[in-house]
N, C-alpha and C positions, 0 to 999 in steps of 0.2 A: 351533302350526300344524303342518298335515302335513309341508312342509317343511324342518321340522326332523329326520324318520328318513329324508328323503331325504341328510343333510350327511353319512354316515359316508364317509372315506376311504381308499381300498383301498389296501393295500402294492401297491409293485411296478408300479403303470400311470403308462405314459404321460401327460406332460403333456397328449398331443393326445387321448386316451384319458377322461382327467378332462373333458375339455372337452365333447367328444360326449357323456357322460354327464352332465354339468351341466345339459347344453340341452335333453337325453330330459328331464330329473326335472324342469325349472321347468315342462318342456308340459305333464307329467302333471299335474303340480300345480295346475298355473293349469287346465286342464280340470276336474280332481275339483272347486276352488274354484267353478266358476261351472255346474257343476251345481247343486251342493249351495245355491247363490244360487239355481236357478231352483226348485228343488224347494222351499225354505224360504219362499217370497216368497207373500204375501196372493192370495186371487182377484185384486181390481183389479191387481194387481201383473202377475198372468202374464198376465191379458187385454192388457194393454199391452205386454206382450213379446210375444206372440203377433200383434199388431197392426205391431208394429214390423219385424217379420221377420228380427228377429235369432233366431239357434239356437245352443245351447252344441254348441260343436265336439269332441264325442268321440271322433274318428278314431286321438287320440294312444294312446287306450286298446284300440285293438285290435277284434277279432269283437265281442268282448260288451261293446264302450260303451256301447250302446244300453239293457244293462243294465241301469244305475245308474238308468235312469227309473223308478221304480217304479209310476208310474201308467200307465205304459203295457204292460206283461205283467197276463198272465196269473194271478190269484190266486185260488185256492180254499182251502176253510176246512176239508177232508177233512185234514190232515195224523194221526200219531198225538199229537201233544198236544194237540190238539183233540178228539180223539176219548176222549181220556183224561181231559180236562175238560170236559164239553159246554156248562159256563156259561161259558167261556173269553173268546167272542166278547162275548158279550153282557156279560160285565162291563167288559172293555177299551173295545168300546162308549158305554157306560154313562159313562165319562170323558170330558168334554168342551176342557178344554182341555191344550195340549199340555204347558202346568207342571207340572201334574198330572201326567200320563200316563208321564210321562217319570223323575220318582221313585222312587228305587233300589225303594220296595217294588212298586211296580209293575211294574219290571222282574221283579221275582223272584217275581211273578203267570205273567209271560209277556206283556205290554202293551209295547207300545212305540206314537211316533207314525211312523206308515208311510202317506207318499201322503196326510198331512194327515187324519188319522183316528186316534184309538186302536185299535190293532189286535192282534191275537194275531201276534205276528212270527216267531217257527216259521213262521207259511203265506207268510209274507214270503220268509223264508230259504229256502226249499222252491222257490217260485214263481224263484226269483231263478238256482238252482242249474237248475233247468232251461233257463231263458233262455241261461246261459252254455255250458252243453254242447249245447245244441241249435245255439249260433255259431258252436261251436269244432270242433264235427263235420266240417267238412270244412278243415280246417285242421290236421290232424296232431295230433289230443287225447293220442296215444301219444309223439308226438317233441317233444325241445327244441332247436331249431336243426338243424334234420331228423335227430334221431337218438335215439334208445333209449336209454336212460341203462342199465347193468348192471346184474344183478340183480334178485328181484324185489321188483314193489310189494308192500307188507304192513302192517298195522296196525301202530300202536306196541305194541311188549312191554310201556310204561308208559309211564301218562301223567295229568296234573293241571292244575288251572287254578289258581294257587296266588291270583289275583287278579282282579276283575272290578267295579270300578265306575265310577260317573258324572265325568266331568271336571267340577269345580267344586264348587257348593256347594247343596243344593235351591234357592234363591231364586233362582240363574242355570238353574233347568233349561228349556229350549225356544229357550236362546239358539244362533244357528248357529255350528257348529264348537268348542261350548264347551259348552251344557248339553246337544245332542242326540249329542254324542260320546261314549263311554267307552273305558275304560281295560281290558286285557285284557293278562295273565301268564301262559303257559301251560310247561311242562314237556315234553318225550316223549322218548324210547330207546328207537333200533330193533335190534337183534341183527345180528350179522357177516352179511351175505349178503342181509338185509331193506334197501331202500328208501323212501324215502318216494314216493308215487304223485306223479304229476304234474299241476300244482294252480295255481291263481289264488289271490291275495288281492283279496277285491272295494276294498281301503286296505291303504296300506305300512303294512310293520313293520318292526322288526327283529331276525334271528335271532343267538344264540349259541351257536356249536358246538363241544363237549367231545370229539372220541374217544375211542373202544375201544381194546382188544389191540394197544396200542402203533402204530397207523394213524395217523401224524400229521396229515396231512393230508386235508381233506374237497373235493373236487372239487363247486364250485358251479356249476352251471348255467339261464341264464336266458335267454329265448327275446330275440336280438338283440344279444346281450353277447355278448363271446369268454368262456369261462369262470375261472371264479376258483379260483387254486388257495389254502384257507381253511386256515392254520395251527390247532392244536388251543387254543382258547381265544378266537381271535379273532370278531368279530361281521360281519357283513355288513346292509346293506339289500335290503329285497321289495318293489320297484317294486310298485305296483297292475296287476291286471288282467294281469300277465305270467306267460308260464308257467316254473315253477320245476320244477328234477328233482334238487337237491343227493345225495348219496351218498357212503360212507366203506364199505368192501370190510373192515371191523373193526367198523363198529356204531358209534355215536354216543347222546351224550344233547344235546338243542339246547333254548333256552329262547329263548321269543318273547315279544316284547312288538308290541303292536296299539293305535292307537289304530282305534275304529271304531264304527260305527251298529247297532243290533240289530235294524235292520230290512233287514241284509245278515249271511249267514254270513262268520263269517272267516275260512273256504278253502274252494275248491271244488273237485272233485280232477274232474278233465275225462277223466282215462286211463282210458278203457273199462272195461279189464280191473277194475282195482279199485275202479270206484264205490261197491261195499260197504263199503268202510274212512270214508267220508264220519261215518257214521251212528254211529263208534265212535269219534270223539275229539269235542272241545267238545261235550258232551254236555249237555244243559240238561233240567229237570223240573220243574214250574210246584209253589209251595206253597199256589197255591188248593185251598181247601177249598171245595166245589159244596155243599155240606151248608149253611153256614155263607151264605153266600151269597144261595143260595136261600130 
């Protein structure tokens, strides 16, 4: 369960400290849960939610709760891996149920199930990245707890996905929170002086960070937390949906681990200035052959 990268415990806080943050992570949680219930559930299913006038309460997650709906934004099929593959759509299409669809080689097509369809989820992730900065725009996209973190934002000097697949096993794929999840290892190192931009995860994770040039400690910050001050080696959790701005004045190497949907990116970087760094780490490129296909 997600609630599981919610448990890590921080040196150093307060018991009343742990407690406020207990009660934030079971809301997110129990929120992201009962999305992912309405999103997952049969037509008759949402017709009778929709009859009932019950609504998952998204509030806990901030501007872009609204978000997580993905049937209700905005999606076009212009993206560049789309355009790079023009069978794209139509093969993902072409797949009818979500077992299917959902199968690592599918994934590695570009397919995922989004909004109860096989879908090309690049235009997912695209569509989705929009939604969040267009909420967060007037909400301080530059500050974490109204302030500027030092330095600037910049790309990773390096960076890898050392791991990327389906929770379970194919014959569990389309089950919720279990075949429609996966599993995501990433790498990056930023250089003395570079920051990471400041960013949402659409699902927690959790990071591990190494410093640089003798900087032992890395100064974490999260939109509604006091900040964390993160010995070298030690790991923290990435609430969903919150804005993060961590930074080391020596440069760092951090390793993430994500569990999450591929019909959501796994950060959105909301801070203005650096929206072009988005498009240069989790990098994906579909091994449809259109030739082949067609």
């Amino acid at each position: 369960m997600l609630l599981f990268f919610f448990a890590l415990v921080f040196g150093g806080k307060k018991a009343s400290e742990h407690e406020l943050l207990h009660d934030r992570l079971i809301r997110v949680n129990d929120a992201l849960l009962s999305a992912f219930q309405d999103l997952t559930k049969s037509e008759g299913e949402v017709e009778d939610i929709e009859e009932s006038s019950e609504e998952v309460d998204r509030s806990v997650l901030g501007p872009a709760g609204h978000c997580m709906d993905l049937a209700k934004i905005e999606v076009k099929f212009d993206d560049d891996l789309t355009k790079e593959y023009p069978c794209l759509k139509d093969f993902c299409n072409s797949i009818e149920s979500e077992e299917e669809c959902l199968q690592d080689k599918n994934y590695q097509s570009g397919c995922s199930w989004c909004a109860g369809k096989c879908q090309p989820y690049t235009s997912y992730q695209k569509a989705f990245i929009d939604c969040v900065r267009e909420a967060y725009k007037d909400h301080d996209p530059d500050k974490v707890n109204g302030k500027t973190p030092p330095m600037e934002p910049f790309e990773a000097a390096f960076d890898t996905t050392f791991f990327n697949h389906p929770i379970g096993k194919p014959s569990q794929a389309g089950l919720p929170y279990i075949g429609k999840m996966r599993w995501a290892f990433n790498t990056a190192s930023r250089d003395a002086g570079k920051r990471v931009p400041i960013h949402v995860h659409p699902f927690a994770g959790m990071s591990c960070i190494t410093t640089h040039n003798n900087f032992d400690e890395t100064i974490v910050t999260a939109e509604g937390e006091p900040d964390m001050i993160l010995p070298s080696g030690r790991c923290y959790t990435m609430p969903p949906l919150t804005k993060l701005g961590p930074y080391n004045y020596g440069g760092y190497t951090v390793l993430d681990t994500f569990v999450y949907d591929a019909c959501y990116p796994i950060w959105v970087i909301i801070e203005p200035e650096a929206w072009s760094v988005q498009d240069k780490q989790f990098i994906f490129t579909s091994d449809l052959d259109c030739n082949d296909y067609n």
